[in-house]
N, CA and C of each residue as an Amber inpcrd file, in Angstrom:
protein
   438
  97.2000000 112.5840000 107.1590000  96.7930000 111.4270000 106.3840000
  95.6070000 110.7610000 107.0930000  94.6930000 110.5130000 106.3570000
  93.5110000 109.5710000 106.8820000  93.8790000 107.6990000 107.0840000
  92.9380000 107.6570000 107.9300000  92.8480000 106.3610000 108.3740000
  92.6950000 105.4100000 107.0060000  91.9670000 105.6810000 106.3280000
  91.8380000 104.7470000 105.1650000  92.9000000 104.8720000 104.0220000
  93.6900000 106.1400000 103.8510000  94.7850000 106.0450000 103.2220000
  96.2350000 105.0710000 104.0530000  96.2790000 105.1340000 105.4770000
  97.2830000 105.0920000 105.9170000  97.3060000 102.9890000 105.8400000
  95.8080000 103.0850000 106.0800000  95.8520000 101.9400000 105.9250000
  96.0310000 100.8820000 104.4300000  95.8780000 101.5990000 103.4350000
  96.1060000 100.7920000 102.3540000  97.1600000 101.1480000 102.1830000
  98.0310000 102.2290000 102.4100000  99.8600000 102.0990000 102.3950000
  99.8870000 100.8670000 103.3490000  99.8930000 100.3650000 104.3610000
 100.3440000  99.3120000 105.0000000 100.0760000  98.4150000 104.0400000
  98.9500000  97.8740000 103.6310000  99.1740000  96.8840000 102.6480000
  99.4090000  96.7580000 101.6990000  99.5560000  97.8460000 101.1680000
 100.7410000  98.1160000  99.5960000 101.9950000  98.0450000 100.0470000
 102.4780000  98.0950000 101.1920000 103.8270000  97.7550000 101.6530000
 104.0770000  96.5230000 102.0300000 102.8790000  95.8310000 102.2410000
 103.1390000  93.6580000 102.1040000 102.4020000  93.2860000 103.1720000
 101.6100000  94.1920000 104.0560000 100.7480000  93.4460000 105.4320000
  99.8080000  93.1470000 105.2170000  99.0730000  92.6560000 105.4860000
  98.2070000  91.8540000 105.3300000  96.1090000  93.1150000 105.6510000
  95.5420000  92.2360000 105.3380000  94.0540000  93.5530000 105.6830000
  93.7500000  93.5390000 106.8580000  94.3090000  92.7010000 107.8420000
  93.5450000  92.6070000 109.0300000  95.1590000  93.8320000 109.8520000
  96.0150000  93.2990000 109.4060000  97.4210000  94.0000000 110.1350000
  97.0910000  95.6190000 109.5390000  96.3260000  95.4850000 108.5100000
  96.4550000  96.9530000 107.5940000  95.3940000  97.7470000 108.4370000
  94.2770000  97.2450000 109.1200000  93.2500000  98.3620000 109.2850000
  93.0660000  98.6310000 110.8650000  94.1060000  97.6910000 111.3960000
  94.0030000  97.4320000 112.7050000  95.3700000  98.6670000 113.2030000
  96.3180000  98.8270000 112.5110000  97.5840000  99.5820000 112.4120000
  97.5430000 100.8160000 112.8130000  96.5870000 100.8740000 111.1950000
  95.9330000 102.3610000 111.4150000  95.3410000 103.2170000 112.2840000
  94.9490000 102.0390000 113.0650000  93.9290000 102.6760000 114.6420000
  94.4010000 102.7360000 115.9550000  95.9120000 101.4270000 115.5170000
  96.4970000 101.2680000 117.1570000  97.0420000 102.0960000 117.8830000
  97.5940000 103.2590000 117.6980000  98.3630000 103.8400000 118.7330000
  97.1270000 104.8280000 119.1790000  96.2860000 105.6220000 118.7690000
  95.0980000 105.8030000 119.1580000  94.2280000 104.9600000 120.2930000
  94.2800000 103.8400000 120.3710000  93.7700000 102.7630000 120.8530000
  94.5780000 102.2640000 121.9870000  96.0250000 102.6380000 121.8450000
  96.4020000 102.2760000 123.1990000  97.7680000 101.1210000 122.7100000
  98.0030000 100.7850000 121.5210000  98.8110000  99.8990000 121.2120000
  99.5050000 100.3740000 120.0790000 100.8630000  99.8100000 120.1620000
 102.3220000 100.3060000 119.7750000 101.9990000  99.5030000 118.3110000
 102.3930000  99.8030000 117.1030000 102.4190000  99.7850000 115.4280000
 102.7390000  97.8750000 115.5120000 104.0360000  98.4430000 116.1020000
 104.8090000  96.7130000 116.1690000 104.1150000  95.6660000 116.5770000
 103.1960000  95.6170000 117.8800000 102.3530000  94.6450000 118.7100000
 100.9350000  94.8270000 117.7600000 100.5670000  95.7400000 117.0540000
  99.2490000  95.5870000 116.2160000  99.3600000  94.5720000 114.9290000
 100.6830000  95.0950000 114.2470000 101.4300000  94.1480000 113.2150000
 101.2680000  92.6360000 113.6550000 101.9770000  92.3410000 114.5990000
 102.3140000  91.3010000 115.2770000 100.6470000  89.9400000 115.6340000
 100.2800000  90.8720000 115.8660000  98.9670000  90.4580000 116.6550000
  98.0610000  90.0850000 115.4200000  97.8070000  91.3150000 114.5660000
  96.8070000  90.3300000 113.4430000  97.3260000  90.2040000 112.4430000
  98.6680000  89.5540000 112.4480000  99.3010000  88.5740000 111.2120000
  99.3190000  87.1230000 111.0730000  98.1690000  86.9390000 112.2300000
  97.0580000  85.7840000 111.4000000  95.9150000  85.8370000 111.2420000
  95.8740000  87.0000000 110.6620000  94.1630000  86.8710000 110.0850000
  94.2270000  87.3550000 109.2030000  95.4300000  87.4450000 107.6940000
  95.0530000  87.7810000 106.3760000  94.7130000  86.4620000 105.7530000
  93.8480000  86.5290000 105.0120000  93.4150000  85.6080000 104.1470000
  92.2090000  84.8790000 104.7750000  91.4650000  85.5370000 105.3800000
  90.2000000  84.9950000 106.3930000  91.2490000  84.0630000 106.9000000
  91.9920000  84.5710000 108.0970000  92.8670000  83.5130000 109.2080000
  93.0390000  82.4120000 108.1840000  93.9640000  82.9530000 106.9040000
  94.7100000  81.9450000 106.3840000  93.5930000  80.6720000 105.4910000
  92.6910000  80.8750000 105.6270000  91.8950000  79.5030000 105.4360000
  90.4680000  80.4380000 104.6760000  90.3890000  81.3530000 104.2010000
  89.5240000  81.7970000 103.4860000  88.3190000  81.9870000 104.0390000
  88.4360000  82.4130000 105.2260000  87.0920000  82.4500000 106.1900000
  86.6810000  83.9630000 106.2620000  86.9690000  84.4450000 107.6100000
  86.0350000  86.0710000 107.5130000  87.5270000  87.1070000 107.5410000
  86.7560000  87.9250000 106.5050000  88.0880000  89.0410000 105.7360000
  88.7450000  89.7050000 106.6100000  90.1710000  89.5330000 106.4350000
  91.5460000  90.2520000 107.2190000  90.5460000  91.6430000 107.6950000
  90.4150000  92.4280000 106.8090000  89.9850000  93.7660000 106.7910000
  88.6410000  93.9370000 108.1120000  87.7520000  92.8140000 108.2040000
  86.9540000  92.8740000 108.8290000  87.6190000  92.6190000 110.1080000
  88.2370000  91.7770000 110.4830000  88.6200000  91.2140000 111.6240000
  89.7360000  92.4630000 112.2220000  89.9340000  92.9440000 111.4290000
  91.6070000  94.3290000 111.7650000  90.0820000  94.7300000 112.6150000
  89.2970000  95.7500000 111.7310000  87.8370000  96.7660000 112.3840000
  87.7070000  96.1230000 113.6400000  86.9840000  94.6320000 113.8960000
  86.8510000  94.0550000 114.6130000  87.6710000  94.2270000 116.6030000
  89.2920000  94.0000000 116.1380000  90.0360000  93.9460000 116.8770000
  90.2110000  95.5580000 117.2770000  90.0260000  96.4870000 116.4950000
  90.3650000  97.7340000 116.6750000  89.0520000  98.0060000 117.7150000
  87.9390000  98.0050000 117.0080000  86.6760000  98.0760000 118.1940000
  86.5800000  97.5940000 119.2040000  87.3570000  96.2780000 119.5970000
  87.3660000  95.8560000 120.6310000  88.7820000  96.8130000 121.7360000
  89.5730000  96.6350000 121.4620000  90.2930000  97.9040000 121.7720000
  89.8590000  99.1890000 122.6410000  88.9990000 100.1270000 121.1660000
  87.9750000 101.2930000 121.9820000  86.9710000 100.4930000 122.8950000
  86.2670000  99.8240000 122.9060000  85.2090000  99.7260000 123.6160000
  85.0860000  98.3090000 123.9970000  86.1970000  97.2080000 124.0400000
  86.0430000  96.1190000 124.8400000  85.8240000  95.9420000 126.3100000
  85.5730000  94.9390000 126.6990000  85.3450000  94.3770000 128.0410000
  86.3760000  93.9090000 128.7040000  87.2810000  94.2160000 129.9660000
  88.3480000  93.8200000 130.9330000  88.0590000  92.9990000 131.9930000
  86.3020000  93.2120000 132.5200000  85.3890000  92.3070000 133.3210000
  84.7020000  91.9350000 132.6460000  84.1320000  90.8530000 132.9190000
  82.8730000  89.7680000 132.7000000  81.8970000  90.5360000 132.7890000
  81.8390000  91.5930000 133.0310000  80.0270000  92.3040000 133.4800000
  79.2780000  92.3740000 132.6420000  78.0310000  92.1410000 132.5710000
  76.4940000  91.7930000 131.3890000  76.6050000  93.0670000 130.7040000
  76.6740000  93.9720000 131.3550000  76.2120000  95.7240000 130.8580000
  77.8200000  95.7220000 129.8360000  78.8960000  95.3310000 130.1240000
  79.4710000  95.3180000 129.0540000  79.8290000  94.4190000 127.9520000
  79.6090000  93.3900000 128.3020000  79.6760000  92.4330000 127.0280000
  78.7720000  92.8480000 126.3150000  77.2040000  93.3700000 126.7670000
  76.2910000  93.6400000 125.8990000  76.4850000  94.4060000 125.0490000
  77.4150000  95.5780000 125.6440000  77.7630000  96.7230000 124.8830000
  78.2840000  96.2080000 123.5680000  79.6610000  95.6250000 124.0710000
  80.6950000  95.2820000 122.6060000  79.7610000  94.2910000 121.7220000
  78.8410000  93.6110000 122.3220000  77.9020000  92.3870000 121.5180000
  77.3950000  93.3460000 120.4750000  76.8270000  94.5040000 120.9750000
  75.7440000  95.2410000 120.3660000  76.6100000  96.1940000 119.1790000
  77.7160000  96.2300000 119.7190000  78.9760000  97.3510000 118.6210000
  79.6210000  96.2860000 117.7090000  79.3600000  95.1600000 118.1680000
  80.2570000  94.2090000 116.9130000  79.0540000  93.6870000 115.9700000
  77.8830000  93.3240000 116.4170000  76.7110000  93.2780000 115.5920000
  76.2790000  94.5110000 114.4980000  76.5550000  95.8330000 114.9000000
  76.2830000  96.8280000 114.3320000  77.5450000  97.5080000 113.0110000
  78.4440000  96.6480000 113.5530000  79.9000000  96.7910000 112.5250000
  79.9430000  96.0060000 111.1920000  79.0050000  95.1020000 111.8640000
  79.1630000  93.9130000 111.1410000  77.6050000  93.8740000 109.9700000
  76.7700000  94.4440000 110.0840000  76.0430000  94.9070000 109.6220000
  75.7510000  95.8370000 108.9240000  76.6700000  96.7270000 109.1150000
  77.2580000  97.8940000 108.0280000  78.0960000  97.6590000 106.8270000
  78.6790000  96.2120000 107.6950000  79.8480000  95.5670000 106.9470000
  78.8670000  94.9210000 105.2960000  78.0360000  94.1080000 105.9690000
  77.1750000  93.4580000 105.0850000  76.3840000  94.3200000 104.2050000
  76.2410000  95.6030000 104.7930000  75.5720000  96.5380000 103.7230000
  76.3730000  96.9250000 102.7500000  77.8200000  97.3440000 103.0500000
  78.5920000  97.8950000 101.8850000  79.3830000  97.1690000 100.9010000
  79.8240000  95.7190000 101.7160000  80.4340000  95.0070000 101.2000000
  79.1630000  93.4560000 100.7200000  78.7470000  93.5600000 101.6170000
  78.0430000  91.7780000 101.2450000  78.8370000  90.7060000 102.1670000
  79.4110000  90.0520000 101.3720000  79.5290000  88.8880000 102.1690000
  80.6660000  89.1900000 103.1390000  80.5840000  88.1490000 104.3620000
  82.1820000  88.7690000 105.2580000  83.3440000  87.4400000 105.1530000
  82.9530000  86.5280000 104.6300000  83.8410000  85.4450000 104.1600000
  84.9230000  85.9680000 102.3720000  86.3310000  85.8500000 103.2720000
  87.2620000  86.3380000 101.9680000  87.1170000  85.6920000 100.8570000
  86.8190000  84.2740000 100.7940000  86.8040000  83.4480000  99.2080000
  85.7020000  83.9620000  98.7450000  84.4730000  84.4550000  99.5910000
  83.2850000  84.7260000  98.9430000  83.5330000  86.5310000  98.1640000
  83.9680000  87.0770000  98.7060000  83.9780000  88.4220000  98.3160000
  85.6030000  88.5040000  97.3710000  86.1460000  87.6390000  97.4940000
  87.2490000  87.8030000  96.1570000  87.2490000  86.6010000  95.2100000
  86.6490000  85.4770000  95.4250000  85.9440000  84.5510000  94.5760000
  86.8690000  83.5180000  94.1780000  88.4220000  83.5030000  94.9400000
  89.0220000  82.3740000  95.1480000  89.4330000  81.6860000  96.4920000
  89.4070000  80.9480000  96.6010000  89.5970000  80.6030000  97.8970000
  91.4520000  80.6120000  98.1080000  91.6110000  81.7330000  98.7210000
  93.0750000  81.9760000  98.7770000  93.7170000  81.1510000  99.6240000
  93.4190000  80.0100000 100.5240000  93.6870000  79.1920000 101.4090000
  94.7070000  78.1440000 100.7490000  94.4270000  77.5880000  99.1900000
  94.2220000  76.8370000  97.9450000  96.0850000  77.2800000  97.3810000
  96.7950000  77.1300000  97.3970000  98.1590000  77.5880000  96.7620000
  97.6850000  77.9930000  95.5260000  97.1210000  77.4210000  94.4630000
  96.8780000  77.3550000  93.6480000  95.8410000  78.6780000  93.1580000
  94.8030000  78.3980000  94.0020000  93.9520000  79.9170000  93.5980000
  94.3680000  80.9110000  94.3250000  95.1110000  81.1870000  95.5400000
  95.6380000  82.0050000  95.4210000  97.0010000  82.7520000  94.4590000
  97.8600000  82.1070000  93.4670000  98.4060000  82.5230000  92.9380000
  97.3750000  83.0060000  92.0190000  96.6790000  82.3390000  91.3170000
  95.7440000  82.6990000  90.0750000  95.0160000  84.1760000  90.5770000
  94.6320000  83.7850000  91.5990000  94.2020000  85.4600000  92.2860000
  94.7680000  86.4640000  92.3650000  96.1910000  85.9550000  92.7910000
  97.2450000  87.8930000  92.4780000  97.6090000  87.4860000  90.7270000
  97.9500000  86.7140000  90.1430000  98.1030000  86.8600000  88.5200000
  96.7760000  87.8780000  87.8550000  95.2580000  87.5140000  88.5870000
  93.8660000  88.0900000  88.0590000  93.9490000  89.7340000  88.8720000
  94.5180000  89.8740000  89.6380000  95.1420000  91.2640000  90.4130000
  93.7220000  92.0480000  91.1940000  93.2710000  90.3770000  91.5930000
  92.3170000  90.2540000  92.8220000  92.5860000  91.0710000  93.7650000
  93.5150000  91.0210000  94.4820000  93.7950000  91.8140000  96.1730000
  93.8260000  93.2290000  95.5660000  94.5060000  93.6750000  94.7430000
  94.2900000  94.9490000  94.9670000  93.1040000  95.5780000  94.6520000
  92.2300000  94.4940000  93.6100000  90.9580000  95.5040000  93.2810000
  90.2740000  95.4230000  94.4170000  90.3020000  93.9910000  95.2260000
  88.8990000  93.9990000  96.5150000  89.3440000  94.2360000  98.0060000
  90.8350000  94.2380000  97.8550000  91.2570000  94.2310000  99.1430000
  91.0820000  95.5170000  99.8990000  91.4310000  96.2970000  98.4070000
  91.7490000  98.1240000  98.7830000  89.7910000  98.6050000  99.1080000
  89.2080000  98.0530000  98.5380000  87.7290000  97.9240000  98.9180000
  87.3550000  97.7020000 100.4420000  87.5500000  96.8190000 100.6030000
  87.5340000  96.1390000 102.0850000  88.2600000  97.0380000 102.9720000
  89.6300000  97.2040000 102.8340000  89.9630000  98.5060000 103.7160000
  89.9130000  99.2880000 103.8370000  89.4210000 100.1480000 102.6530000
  88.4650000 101.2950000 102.8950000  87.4950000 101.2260000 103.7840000
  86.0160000 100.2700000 103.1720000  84.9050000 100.7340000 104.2360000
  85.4880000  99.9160000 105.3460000  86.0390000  99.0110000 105.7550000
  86.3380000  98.6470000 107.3240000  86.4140000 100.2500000 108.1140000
  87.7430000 100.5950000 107.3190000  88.1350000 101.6940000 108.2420000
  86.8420000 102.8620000 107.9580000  86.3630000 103.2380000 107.1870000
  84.9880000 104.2100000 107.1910000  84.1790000 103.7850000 108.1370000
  83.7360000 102.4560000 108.0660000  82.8690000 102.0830000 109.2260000
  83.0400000 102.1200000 110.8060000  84.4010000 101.9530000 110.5360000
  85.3120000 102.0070000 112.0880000  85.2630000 103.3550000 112.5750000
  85.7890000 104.2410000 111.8500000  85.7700000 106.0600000 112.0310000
  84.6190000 106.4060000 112.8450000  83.5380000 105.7720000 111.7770000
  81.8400000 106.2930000 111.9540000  81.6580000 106.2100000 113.3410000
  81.8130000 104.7020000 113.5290000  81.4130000 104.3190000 114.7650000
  81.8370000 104.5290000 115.8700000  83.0890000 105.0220000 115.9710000
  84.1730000 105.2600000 116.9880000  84.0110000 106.9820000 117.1600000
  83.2710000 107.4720000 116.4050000  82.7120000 108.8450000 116.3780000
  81.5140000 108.9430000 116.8330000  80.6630000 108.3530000 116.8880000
  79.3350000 108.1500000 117.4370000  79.0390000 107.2450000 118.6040000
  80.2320000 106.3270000 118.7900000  79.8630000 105.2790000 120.1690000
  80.7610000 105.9640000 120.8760000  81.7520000 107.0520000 120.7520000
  82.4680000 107.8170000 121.8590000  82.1930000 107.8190000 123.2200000
Protein backbone atom coordinates (compact mmCIF):
# COMPACT_ATOMS: atom_id res chain seq x y z
CA UNK A 1 0.00 0.00 0.00
CA UNK A 2 1.23 3.52 -0.76
CA UNK A 3 1.79 6.32 1.44
CA UNK A 4 -1.02 8.34 0.05
CA UNK A 5 -3.52 5.53 0.16
CA UNK A 6 -2.57 4.51 3.69
CA UNK A 7 -2.94 7.83 4.59
CA UNK A 8 -6.45 8.70 3.55
CA UNK A 9 -7.59 5.27 5.20
CA UNK A 10 -6.44 6.96 8.46
CA UNK A 11 -8.70 9.66 7.88
CA UNK A 12 -11.58 7.85 6.57
CA UNK A 13 -11.24 6.02 9.81
CA UNK A 14 -11.84 9.56 11.95
CA UNK A 15 -8.06 11.13 12.29
CA UNK A 16 -7.57 13.99 11.54
CA UNK A 17 -4.99 15.38 8.12
CA UNK A 18 -2.22 16.28 10.09
CA UNK A 19 -2.48 12.66 12.32
CA UNK A 20 -3.32 11.16 8.69
CA UNK A 21 -0.09 12.09 6.74
CA UNK A 22 2.22 12.16 9.53
CA UNK A 23 1.13 8.21 10.42
CA UNK A 24 1.83 7.22 7.26
CA UNK A 25 5.53 8.14 7.50
CA UNK A 26 6.15 7.43 11.24
CA UNK A 27 7.51 4.19 11.77
CA UNK A 28 9.85 4.80 8.81
CA UNK A 29 10.91 7.90 10.59
CA UNK A 30 11.65 6.46 13.76
CA UNK A 31 8.20 6.78 15.60
CA UNK A 32 5.63 4.26 16.85
CA UNK A 33 1.72 4.78 14.94
CA UNK A 34 0.39 5.53 18.59
CA UNK A 35 2.95 8.59 19.55
CA UNK A 36 2.43 10.00 15.74
CA UNK A 37 -1.50 9.81 16.38
CA UNK A 38 -1.00 11.30 19.64
CA UNK A 39 1.33 14.05 18.73
CA UNK A 40 -0.54 15.70 15.76
CA UNK A 41 -4.04 15.51 17.18
CA UNK A 42 -3.80 19.08 17.45
CA UNK A 43 -3.36 20.19 14.31
CA UNK A 44 -6.62 19.08 12.42
CA UNK A 45 -8.50 21.90 11.46
CA UNK A 46 -5.42 24.35 10.95
CA UNK A 47 -4.61 23.62 14.95
CA UNK A 48 -8.28 23.74 15.54
CA UNK A 49 -8.66 27.46 14.66
CA UNK A 50 -8.61 27.35 10.83
CA UNK A 51 -5.07 28.31 10.33
CA UNK A 52 -2.38 26.19 8.28
CA UNK A 53 -3.83 22.68 6.95
CA UNK A 54 -3.65 19.45 9.22
CA UNK A 55 -2.27 17.81 6.00
CA UNK A 56 0.47 20.37 5.66
CA UNK A 57 1.63 20.42 9.12
CA UNK A 58 1.46 16.11 9.30
CA UNK A 59 4.33 16.68 5.84
CA UNK A 60 5.81 19.28 7.93
CA UNK A 61 6.36 17.19 11.19
CA UNK A 62 7.23 14.11 9.13
CA UNK A 63 10.18 16.18 7.39
CA UNK A 64 11.28 17.31 10.37
CA UNK A 65 11.65 13.80 11.64
CA UNK A 66 13.86 12.73 8.35
CA UNK A 67 15.93 15.64 8.35
CA UNK A 68 15.50 17.78 11.57
CA UNK A 69 17.98 19.42 13.80
CA UNK A 70 19.01 17.76 17.53
CA UNK A 71 21.82 20.73 17.76
CA UNK A 72 21.56 24.31 17.30
CA UNK A 73 24.22 24.20 14.45
CA UNK A 74 23.76 26.98 11.42
CA UNK A 75 24.65 24.20 8.71
CA UNK A 76 21.61 22.47 10.07
CA UNK A 77 18.91 24.62 10.79
CA UNK A 78 19.75 25.95 7.37
CA UNK A 79 19.22 22.70 6.01
CA UNK A 80 15.59 21.99 7.50
CA UNK A 81 14.94 26.05 6.82
CA UNK A 82 15.76 25.34 3.22
CA UNK A 83 13.56 21.71 3.15
CA UNK A 84 10.59 23.34 4.87
CA UNK A 85 10.67 26.41 2.47
CA UNK A 86 10.88 24.05 -0.49
CA UNK A 87 7.81 21.81 0.88
CA UNK A 88 6.05 24.53 1.33
CA UNK A 89 6.37 25.87 -2.00
CA UNK A 90 5.43 22.89 -3.77
CA UNK A 91 2.70 23.02 -1.36
CA UNK A 92 1.58 26.44 -2.82
CA UNK A 93 2.05 25.20 -6.31
CA UNK A 94 -0.36 22.29 -6.13
CA UNK A 95 -2.62 23.32 -3.67
CA UNK A 96 -2.58 27.32 -3.31
CA UNK A 97 -3.31 28.51 -0.24
CA UNK A 98 -1.84 26.74 3.12
CA UNK A 99 -4.50 28.24 5.50
CA UNK A 100 -7.54 25.43 6.01
CA UNK A 101 -10.59 28.05 5.93
CA UNK A 102 -8.94 29.37 2.84
CA UNK A 103 -8.62 26.15 0.84
CA UNK A 104 -12.03 24.59 2.13
CA UNK A 105 -13.83 27.98 2.34
CA UNK A 106 -15.32 27.60 5.84
CA UNK A 107 -13.77 28.45 8.65
CA UNK A 108 -14.06 25.11 10.52
CA UNK A 109 -12.94 26.71 13.87
CA UNK A 110 -16.85 28.31 13.75
CA UNK A 111 -19.28 25.23 15.20
CA UNK A 112 -21.47 26.38 12.90
CA UNK A 113 -19.48 26.34 9.55
CA UNK A 114 -17.99 23.58 10.38
CA UNK A 115 -21.11 21.50 10.54
CA UNK A 116 -22.37 23.22 7.26
CA UNK A 117 -18.98 22.02 5.86
CA UNK A 118 -19.35 18.19 6.49
CA UNK A 119 -23.40 18.60 5.56
CA UNK A 120 -21.63 20.43 1.94
CA UNK A 121 -19.17 17.09 2.16
CA UNK A 122 -16.24 19.58 2.20
CA UNK A 123 -13.53 17.29 3.99
CA UNK A 124 -13.79 14.64 1.88
CA UNK A 125 -13.65 16.46 -1.42
CA UNK A 126 -10.49 18.80 -0.18
CA UNK A 127 -9.18 16.97 2.55
CA UNK A 128 -8.48 13.71 0.45
CA UNK A 129 -6.73 16.47 -1.91
CA UNK A 130 -4.51 17.81 0.64
CA UNK A 131 -3.41 14.36 1.67
CA UNK A 132 -2.61 13.26 -1.30
CA UNK A 133 -0.14 15.93 -2.53
CA UNK A 134 1.24 16.45 1.18
CA UNK A 135 2.21 12.93 1.05
CA UNK A 136 3.42 13.11 -2.93
CA UNK A 137 5.39 16.01 -1.99
CA UNK A 138 6.77 14.35 1.09
CA UNK A 139 7.79 10.98 -0.96
CA UNK A 140 9.45 13.36 -3.63
CA UNK A 141 11.42 15.01 -1.30
CA UNK A 142 12.44 12.41 1.07
CA UNK A 143 13.65 10.66 -2.23
CA UNK A 144 15.76 13.33 -3.41
CA UNK A 145 16.97 15.05 -0.01
CA UNK A 146 18.10 11.35 1.07
Amino acid sequence: MNRTTQAIQYHDSGFNCAQSVLTAFAEDLGLSPALALRLASTFGGGMRMAATCGALTGALMALGLAHGFSRPDPPDKQRIESLTRELTKRWRKEIGPTDCKDILGYDVSDPIQKEAAKKAGVFDAHCHVCIAKATDILCSMLAEFA
